[in-house]
Structures are given as structure tokens and as C-alpha cells.
N, C-alpha and C positions, 0 to 999 in steps of 0.2 A: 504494500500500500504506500503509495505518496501521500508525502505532510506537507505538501509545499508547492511553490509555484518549482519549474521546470530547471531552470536554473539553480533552488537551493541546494545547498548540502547535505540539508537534513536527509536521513534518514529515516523511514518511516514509525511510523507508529505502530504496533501490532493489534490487531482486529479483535474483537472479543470472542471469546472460545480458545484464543491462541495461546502458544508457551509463550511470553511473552518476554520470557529469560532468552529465547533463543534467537532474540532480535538486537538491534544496536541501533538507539537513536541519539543523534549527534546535531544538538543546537548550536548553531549559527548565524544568529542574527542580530542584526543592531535597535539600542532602547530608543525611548523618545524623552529621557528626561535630561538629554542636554542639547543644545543650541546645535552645536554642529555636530557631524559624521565624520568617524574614524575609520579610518583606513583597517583592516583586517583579516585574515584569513583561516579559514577554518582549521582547526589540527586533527587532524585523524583520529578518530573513535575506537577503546577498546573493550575488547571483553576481556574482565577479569572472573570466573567463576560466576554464580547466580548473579551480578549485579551490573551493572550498567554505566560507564564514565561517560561524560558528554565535553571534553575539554575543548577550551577555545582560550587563544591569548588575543590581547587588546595591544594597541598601537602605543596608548598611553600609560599600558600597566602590564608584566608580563604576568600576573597573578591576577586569574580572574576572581568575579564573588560567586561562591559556588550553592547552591539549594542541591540538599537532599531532598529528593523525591522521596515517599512511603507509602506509595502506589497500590494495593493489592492488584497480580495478575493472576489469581490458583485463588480458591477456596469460593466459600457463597459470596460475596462482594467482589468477586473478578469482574464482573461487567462494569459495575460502577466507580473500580479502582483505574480501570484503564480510562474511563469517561473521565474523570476528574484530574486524571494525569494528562489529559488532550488540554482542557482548560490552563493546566499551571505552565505548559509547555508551549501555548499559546500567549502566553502571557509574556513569558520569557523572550519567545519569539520578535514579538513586536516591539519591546523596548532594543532587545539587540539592532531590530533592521532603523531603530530612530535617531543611534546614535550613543548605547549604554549606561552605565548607572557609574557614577562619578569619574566616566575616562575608561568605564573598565568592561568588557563584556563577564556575560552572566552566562555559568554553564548550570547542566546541569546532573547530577548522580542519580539514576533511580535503580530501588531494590524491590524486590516484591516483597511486599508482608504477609503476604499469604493467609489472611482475615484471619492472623494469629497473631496474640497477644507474645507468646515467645519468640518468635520471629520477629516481632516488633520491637522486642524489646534487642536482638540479638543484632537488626539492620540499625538501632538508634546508637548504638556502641560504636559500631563499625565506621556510620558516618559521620560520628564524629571525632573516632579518637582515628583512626586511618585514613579514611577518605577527605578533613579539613573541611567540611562543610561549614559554611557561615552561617544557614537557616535550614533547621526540615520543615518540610511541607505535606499535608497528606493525611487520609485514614478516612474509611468510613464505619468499619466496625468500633462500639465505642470500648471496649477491652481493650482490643490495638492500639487506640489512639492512647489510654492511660497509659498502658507501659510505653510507650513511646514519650510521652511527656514528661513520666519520671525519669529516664535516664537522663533527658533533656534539660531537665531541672537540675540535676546531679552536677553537670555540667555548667550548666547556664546558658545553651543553646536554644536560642528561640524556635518554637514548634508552633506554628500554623494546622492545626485542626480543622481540615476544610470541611469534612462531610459528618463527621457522626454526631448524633442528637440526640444520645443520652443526656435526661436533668442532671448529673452527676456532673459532668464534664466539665462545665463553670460551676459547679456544684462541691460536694465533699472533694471533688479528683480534682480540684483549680491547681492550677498552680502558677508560680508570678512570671514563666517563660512563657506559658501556655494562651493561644486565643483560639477562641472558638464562632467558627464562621457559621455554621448554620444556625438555622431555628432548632429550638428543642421540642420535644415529646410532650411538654407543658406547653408552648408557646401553641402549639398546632391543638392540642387538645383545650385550649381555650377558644382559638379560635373556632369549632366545631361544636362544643358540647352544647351550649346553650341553645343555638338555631337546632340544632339536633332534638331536643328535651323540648325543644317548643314543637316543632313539625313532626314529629314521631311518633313520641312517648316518653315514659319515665322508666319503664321496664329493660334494663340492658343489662345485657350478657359482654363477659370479658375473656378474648384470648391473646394469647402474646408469646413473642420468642423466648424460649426459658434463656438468657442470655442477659449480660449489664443490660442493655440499652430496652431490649423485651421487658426487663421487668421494671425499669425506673420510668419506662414510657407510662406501662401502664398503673401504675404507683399515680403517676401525676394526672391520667385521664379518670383514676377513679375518685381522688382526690377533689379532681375539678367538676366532675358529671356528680358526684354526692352535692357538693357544694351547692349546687343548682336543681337539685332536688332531685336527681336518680337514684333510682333503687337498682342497686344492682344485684341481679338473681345467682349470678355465678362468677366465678372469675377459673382460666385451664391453662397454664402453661405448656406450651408447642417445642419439645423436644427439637432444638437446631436439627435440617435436614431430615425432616418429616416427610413422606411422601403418599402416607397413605391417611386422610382426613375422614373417613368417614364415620369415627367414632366421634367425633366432638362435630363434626356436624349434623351427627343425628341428633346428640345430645340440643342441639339450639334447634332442631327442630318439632323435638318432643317438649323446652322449656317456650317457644315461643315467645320470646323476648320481644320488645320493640325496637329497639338497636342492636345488634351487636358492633363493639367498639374493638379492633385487632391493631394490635402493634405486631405485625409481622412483615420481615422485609425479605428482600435478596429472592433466591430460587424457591425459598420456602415461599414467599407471596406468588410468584409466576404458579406452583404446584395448587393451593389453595384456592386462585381463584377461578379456575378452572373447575376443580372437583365444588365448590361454592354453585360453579353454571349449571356443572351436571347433575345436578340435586335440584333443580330450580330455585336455592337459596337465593339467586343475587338480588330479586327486588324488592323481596317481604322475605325475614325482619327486614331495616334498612342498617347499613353498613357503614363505618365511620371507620377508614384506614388509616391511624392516624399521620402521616406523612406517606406521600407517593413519591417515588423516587423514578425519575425518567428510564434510566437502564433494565429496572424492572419487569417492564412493560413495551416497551418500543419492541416496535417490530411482531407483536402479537393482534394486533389491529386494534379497531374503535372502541371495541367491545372490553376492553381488558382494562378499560378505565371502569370500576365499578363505584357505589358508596360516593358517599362524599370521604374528602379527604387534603390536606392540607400540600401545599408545595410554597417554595421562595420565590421560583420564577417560574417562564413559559412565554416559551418562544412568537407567541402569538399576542403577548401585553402589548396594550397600545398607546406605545410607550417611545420619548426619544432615546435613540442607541438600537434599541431591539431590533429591527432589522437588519443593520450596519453590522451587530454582532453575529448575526443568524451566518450574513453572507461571510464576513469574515474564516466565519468557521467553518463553511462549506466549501471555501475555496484552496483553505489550508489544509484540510481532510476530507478532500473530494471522495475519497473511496469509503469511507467507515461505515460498519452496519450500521449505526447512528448517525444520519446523516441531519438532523439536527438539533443542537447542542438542548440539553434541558437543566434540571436546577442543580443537577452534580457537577458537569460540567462549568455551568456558571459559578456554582462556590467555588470550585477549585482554578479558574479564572478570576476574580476580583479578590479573592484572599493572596492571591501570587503578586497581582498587578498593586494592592495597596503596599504590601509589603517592600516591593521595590520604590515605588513611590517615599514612603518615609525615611528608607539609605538614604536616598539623593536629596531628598528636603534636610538632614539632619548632619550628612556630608559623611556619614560614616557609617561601618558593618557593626559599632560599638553595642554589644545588647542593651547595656543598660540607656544610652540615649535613644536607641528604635522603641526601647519598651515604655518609657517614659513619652513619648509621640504620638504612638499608637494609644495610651489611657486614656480615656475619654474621649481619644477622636470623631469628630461628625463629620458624614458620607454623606453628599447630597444624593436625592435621589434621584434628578435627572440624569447623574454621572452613576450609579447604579442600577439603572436601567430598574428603579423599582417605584410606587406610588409615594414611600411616603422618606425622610430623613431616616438615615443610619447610625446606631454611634458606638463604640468600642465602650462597654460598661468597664472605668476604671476601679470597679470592685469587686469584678468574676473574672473581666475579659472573655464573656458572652456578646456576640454582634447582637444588638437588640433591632429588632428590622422590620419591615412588612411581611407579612404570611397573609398566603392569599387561601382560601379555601375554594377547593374545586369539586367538578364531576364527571362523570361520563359525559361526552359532546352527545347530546342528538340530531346534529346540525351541522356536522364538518364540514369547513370547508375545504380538504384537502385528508389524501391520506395519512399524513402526519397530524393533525387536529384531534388529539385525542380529549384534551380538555375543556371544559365549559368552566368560565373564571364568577362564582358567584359573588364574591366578596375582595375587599383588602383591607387587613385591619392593619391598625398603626401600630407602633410598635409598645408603645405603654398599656395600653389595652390589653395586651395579651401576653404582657411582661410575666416569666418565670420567678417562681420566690426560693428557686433553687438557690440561686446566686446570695440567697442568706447564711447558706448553707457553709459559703466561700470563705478558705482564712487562705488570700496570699501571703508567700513567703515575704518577711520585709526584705527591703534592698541590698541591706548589709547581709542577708542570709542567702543571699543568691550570689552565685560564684559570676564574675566579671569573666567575658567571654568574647570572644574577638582574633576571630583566625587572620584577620593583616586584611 
């Protein structure tokens, strides 16, 4: 597969389903956060063992700034690890072709995490005590992403969180390297529960990934739906890699609930809602997912959007940037089963692109001046391509943001339309009280961290 116009260097990207170990992608391109372009040329890419170097020297610097990738390519989050590694590699991309980040091109390392918490932990060692990363970037399962950010912390290595949405994560597991880009499992279960509890009922059933992020999602959605006045009849934990449903859907079919509420993600959601069709469960009870993850679904057609259910973005908001970005990414990744980008992609894009952004405002790779930047920063939302202002909470380091709550489209207008957009709530509305939860490290307790 080509990542690029005809001419680039890069390397491709490997397609999902793929070993994605068994590829070599090699960025070369210039940033937009300085005035002029430097002269440059690509250095050859290698393979060292499972992981992936992307080196490039700069005209102005022969030591570029380097991001670890934490990518999953293997396990149930392989579709989404590789989607959110197109975004940060995209990102990368276009400040290299603009000109670089203080003088210097930006490469980049990635490892597969293998939607393993030991693995994550074992790639977060590696990248930073071997490979000299300046930033990792990455994770969608919320285990991964915790042991990745303890080592991280260990160190004092800034860790960008782009996909997982465990309450925990700016939660009990903050930590003062650590930011966390998506919405959480609270955030989306408030935006849903109450329109839910009004047009439905009060009577819901609860199932969820017996995993971190399975259980503290549904922690926070029952928390939120009691609050507003659900009775909830049951609650089943889903065995990670389930593949045979019909015992807990018989069970919501003999309980007859008015919702069922599921925090199930990855292959386990593609298998569910399926055996959901084939039972005639999907339109009575009604269904509340609580986050839909683009990768999940793409490419299973219209139908596979079921329930209502929350996302960050969608390619189809009408919105400035959103188009620009659609085309961008269809011309960089002309070939991908996912031929257009959804809310993985997008986190793992604008978590990459602010990141570089505050080096170059700040003049340095220094942790403690990026992390002190980054506290309480506000993202407009025309520059985020979302409805409403964004702001880095400086007392979790959770992105508080818009969540839009969706549906199945009856109305596509294309065969990529899978979404019908019914809401956008702002972001205090639907604010998390995880982040109470939060004691960051103070400053003195964080090790000073600055590869040159």
C-alpha cells in the first residue's frame, strides 16, 4: 500500500489484518511550524526485530525529535491500532513536508503493543531507554495504555494517550506525564443516558468487557443511568474474545429490559452485533453502545451502526477543516481498507499535531516546559474540526471536548454514511468526576527528561 503522493519516501503503511511487524514505514517529511523549508533527505529505514525505526536527519540539526509510536498491530485492537497510527503518522507527515519543528525533522519508532499490557509495558522500556524517544504516543486498550504510562512516569517521558476511554485513565491511573485525548466511558454515558431514560424507559440491562476499561465504563454508565433514575435489572461481564453470545442474549431476552447499555469494543463488538441481528434483538430492547469506534465497524455496511451511541468525530460534521481533513487522508492513504478516516484516526491525529505544536511554541523537547503548556490548554474548535472549545484539564490531563451522540443512518448518503449525528454536547455538560479521583505527581516528583 502507498502513504503518499508518488514521489514520497514513505513507505507504506500496512492494511489491517496485516503482520504489521513485517513492514517498514519511513517518514519523510517536512513540518509547518516554521517560516521556511529545509533542505533534506531521507535516510534509509530499518528493521531491527518486532519494531520499526523511521530515521530522518534535518539540515539544521543532525539529531532529529523522535515519537515513539504504541500502535497495537496483533490482538483485538489491531484495526484500531493501525487507524490511529495513520493519524499520528499523518501528522508527522505534514509538519515535516512544512518545514519541521524547531530546525529539526520529526521521525518516527513504532512497536506493536499487541493490546497487551506486558508488551506495553516491555515497548515503553525499550523506547525509551534504547530507542531515545522524546514523546510516546499511542494505545487504545486502557490496560496498555496504564502500563505504558507508568514506565513513562518512571522516567518522565511524556505519553500521549490517544484512544483509550477508560474513567481510570485521568482517573486513579493519572499521572503528571500522562494526557489523555479521548472522551471517557462517563463522558459518552452522560451524554446518552438521560435522552435514553426519557425515550425508552427506566428498565436496563448491563453488559461489558470483563477488562479495565469494560468495567470502569460500565461503573460510570451505571452510576450515571441510577442517577437519572434507572433501575437497572442486571448487570454480565463478556469474557474478552467471546464469540458465542447466545447465552446473555437470551438472558435480555427473557429479562426484557428497556435499554440494554454495552461497553463492548474491538472484535468482541463486530461478533455481538451481529449474533444481536440474528436474534432480532437490535431494535427492541433499544441499545446504548456506549462509544463506537470507527474501525469496529467500517467496512460491515449501514446496518452495523446499531443503538444509539457516542463518538468524538465523523467525517461527515459540518464543520470547517472536515472535509480538507477527509481529502487529506484519502490522498495520503489512497489504498486503506478504511478509506475514510473516523474518531480513532482523528484522536491519534490532533493528539500528534498538538503535541508538536507546543515543542515549537515552547522552543524545546524539555518535559517539564511541554507539560506545563499543555495544563490547561484551550483548542479552538474550528481548529479541531469539532462544535464546541477544547481544553487540556490541568488537574487529570483528560481532553474535556464535545461528544456527539449518534445512530444508525437511515438516510445515507453514501456508502461510507454510517452515522446519523443527533446531538453535541459541550464539554462541561458531560464532564467526568473521574478526574477527582486524580492525584498528579508534583513536579519535583517527576524525573526531568529531555533526550537533546
Amino acid at each position: 500500500m502507498h502513504d503518499g503522493p508518488a514521489n514520497d519516501t514513505a513507505a507504506p503503511m500496512p492494511a489491517e489484518g496485516e503482520d504489521a511487524m513485517s513492514r517498514i514505514s519511513n517518514i519523510s517529511r517536512r513540518s509547518f511550524l516554521q517560516t521556511s523549508l529545509l533542505a533534506g533527505s531521507a535516510g534509509g529505514a530499518a528493521l531491527f526485530g518486532p519494531w520499526k525505526h523511521n530515521r530522518v536527519y534535518a539540515a539544521a540539526s543532525d539529531k532529529p525529535i523522535r515519537i515513539g509510536l504504541t500502535h497495537d498491530a496483533s490482538g483485538q485492537f489491531a484495526n484500531s491500532g493501525q487507524a490511529e497510527r495513520r493519524g499520528s503518522e499523518m501528522a508527522v507527515a505534514e509538519f515535516n513536508e512544512a518545514g519541521c519543528v524547531l530546525g529539526r525533522k520529526i521521525e518516527t519508532v513504532w512497536m506493536d503493543t499487541e493490546t497487551n499490557p506486558q508488551t506495553g509495558t516491555r515497548v515503553a522500556e525499550r523506547m525509551i531507554t534504547r530507542e531515545d524517544v522524546h514523546f510516546l504516543v499511542g494505545a487504545v486498550q486502557s490496560g496498555t495504555a496504564n502500563a505504558i504510562s507508568q514506565v513513562a512516569q518512571k522516567y518522565g517521558c511524556i505519553y500521549f494517550n490517544t484512544n483509550s476511554s477508560s474513567p481510570t485513565e485521568s482517573g486513579k491511573n493519572c499521572h503528571r506525564v500522562k494526557f489523555v485525548w479521548d472522551g471517557n466511558g462517563e463522558n459518552f454515558s452522560k451524554a446518552a443516558a438521560r435522552n435514553a431514560i426519557q425515550s425508552f424507559g427506566k428498565n436496563w440491562f448491563l453488559i461489558y468487557n470483563d477488562y479495565v476499561w469494560g468495567q470502569n465504563t460500565n461503573a460510570a454508565t451505571k452510576m450515571v443511568a441510577t442517577n437519572y433514575g434507572a433501575n437497572v435489572m442486571e448487570e454480565v461481564a463478556i469474557p474478552v474474545g467471546t464469540r458465542d453470545w447466545s447465552s446473555v442474549l437470551l438472558r435480555i431476552q427473557q429479562a426484557k429490559p428497556d435499554v440494554v447499555a454495552a461497553a463492548v469494543g474491538g472484535d468482541d463488538f463486530k461478533v455481538m452485533r451481529q449474533q444481536v441481528s440474528d436474534m432480532k434483538l437490535d431494535r427492541k430492547p433499544a441499545w446504548i453502545n456506549n462509544q463506537q469506534d470507527w474501525p469496529d465497524i467500517y467496512g460491515l455496511g449501514v446496518d452495523a451502526a446499531f443503538g444509539v451511541f457516542g463518538t468524538t468525530w465523523y467525517h461527515y460534521l459540518d464543520l470547517p477543516g472536515v472535509a480538507d481533513f477527509v481529502k487529506r487522508y484519502q490522498e495520503r492513504y489512497p489504498t486503506t481498507r478504511i478509506d475514510v478516516p473516523g474518531n480513532v484516526t482523528y484522536n491519534g491525529y490532533v493528539a500528534t499535531r498538538e503535541l508538536l505544536r507546543v515543542v515549537g511554541e515552547v522552543g524545546s523537547t524539555d518535559n517539564m516546559k511541554v507539560i506545563k503548556a499543555l495544563e490547561g490548554r484551550v483548542m479552538k474548535a474550528e481548529d479541531r474540526m469539532q462544535n464546541h472549545d477544547a481544553v487540556i484539564d490541568a488537574d487529570s490531563h483528560q481532553i474535556q471536548q464535545t461528544i456527539y451522540l449518534a445512530q444508525g443512518n437511515p438516510k445515507p448518503r453514501d456508502e461510507s454514511d454510517y452515522f446519523e449525528i443527533l446531538s453535541a454536547s459541550d464539554p462541561e455538560s458531560i464532564r467526568s468526576e473521574a478526574g477527582k479521583e486524580c492525584k498528579l505527581e508534583a513536579y519535583a516528583d517527576t524525573p526531568n527528561y529531555d533526550q537533546g
